[in-house]
Each structure stands twice: as structure tokens, then as C-alpha cells.
C-alpha positions in Angstrom: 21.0 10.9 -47.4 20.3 7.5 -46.4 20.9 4.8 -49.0 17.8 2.4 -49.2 17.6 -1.4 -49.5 15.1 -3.7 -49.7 15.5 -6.7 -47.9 13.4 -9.6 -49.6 13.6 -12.4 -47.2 11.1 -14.6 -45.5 13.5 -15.5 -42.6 12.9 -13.2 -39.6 15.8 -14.3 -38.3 17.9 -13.4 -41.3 16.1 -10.3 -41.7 16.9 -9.0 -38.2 20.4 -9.6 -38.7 20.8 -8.2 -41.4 19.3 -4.9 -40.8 21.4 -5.0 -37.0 24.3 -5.5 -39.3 23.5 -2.4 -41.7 21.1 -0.1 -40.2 23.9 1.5 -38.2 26.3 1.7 -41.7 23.7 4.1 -42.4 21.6 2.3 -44.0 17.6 2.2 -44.6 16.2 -1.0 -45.3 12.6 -2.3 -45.6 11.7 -5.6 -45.2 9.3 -7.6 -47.8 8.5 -11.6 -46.8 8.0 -12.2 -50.1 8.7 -11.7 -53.7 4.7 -10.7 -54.6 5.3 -7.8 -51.8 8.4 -7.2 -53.2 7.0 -6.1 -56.6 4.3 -4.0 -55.1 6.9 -2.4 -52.8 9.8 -1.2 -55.1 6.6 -0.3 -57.6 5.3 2.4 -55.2 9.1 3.2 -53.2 12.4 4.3 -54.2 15.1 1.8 -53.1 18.9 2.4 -54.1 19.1 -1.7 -53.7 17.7 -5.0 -53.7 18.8 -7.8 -51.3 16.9 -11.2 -52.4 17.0 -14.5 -50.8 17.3 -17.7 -53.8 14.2 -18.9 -51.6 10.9 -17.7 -50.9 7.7 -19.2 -49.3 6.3 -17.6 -52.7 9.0 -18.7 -55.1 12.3 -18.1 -56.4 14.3 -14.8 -55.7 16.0 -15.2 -59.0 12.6 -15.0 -61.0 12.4 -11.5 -59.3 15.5 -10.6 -60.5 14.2 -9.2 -64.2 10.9 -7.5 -62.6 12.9 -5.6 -60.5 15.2 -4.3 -63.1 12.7 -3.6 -65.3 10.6 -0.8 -63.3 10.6 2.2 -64.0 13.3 3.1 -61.0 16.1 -0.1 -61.8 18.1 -1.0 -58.9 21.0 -3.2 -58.3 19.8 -6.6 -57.4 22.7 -8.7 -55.3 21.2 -12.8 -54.4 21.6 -13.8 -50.8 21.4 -17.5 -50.5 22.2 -20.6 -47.7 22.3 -22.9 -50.6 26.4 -23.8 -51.3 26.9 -22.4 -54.7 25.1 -24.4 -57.0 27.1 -23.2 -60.5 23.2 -23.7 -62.1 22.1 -20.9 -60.2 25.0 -18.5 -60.1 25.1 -18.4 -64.0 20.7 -18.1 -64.1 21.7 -14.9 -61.8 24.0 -13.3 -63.9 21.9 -14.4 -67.0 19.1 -12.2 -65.7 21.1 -9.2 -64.7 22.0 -9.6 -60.5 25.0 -7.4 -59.5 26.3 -10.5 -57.0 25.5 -13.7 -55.6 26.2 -13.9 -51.9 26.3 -16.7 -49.9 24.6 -16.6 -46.0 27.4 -18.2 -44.4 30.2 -15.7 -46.0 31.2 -12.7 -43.7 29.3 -9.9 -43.4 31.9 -7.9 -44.5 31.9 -9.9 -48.2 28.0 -8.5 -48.6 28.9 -4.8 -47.2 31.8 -5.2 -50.1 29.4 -5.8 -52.6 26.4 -3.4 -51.3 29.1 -1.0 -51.7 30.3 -1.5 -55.1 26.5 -2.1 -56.2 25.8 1.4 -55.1 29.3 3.5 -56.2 30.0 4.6 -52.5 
């Protein structure tokens, strides 16, 4: 069975990417543009994951981080962001429960790493 992510990210650009890079691992992934239709989304869906970008055109990804967690279904949540590591933020991330913090820039194959451990495979 497909493992399934949600992709919370308001960069199409990113998001196509992304999905190119892990559709073909096997992976499902749905895309949500914001963090309000994130919510509603893994509310009403099962998702093994959560991918969220720092920033959204709604808000911060990290204030989505405890929501998340909290439904009914928790999920890993790994942080995608373009931002260099700003220390602030990494701790505010592990504070509030993300598995990871992954930068944009780093390769592919340091996000598959942590998708992987996030979800035991």
C-alpha cells in the first residue's frame, strides 16, 4: 500500500518537484496551498505524513505543526523551508513536536532520508 503525504506548500513550482521526486518512490501525495486547507484536509483524509513549508500565503507552517498532531489520526510532521536555518525556528519546530526540519536547497535524497525514518520503512 501506498504511503500518503501531504504536501502543504503554496509554491507550484516546489510542489511539482516534489511530487516528480516522490510520486515514483511510491509515494501518494496531495497537495494543499495553504495551511487553512491543510486542516480541513488531513481532518477528512488519512495521510501517513505531513510535508509543510515555514511559509505560507496564509501563515506560518510551524503554527500548523500542533493542529496536525493533535487530530484524531497524528502524523509525522517534517518542515521544508528556503529560509537558511534560522536556530529561532529550528528549536519552535522541535518545541511543537515536527519530526525534522529540512532545508529546500539540501538534496533530495536528505528529505527521502527523513520521509523514511518519519514513517519506519
Amino acid at each position: 500500500m501506498k504511503k500518503s503525504i501531504l504536501l502543504v506548500n503554496d509554491e507550484e513550482y516546489i510542489a511539482k518537484y516534489l511530487c516528480t521526486a516522490l510520486e515514483p518512490l511510491g509515494y501518494k501525495i496531495d497537495v494543499a496551498p495553504t495551511g487553512a486547507q491543510a486542516i480541513i484536509r488531513a481532518g477528512s483524509a488519512h495521510f501517513d505524513l505531513v510535508l509543510v513549508d515555514v511559509m505560507l500565503e496564509d501563515g506560518l507552517g510551524t503554527d500548523l505543526i500542533e493542529p496536525l498532531k493533535k487530530q484524531s489520526m497524528p502524523r509525522p510532521v517534517i518542515v521544508l523551508t528556503g529560509v537558511p536555518a534560522d536556530e529561532e525556528i529550528v528549536l519552535e519546530c522541535r518545541r511543537k513536536g515536527a519530526f525534522a526540519y529540512v532545508s529546500k536547497s539540501a538534496a533530495i535524497e536528505d528529505l527521502l532520508r527523513q520521509i523514511r525514518r518519519a514513517l519506519g520503512t
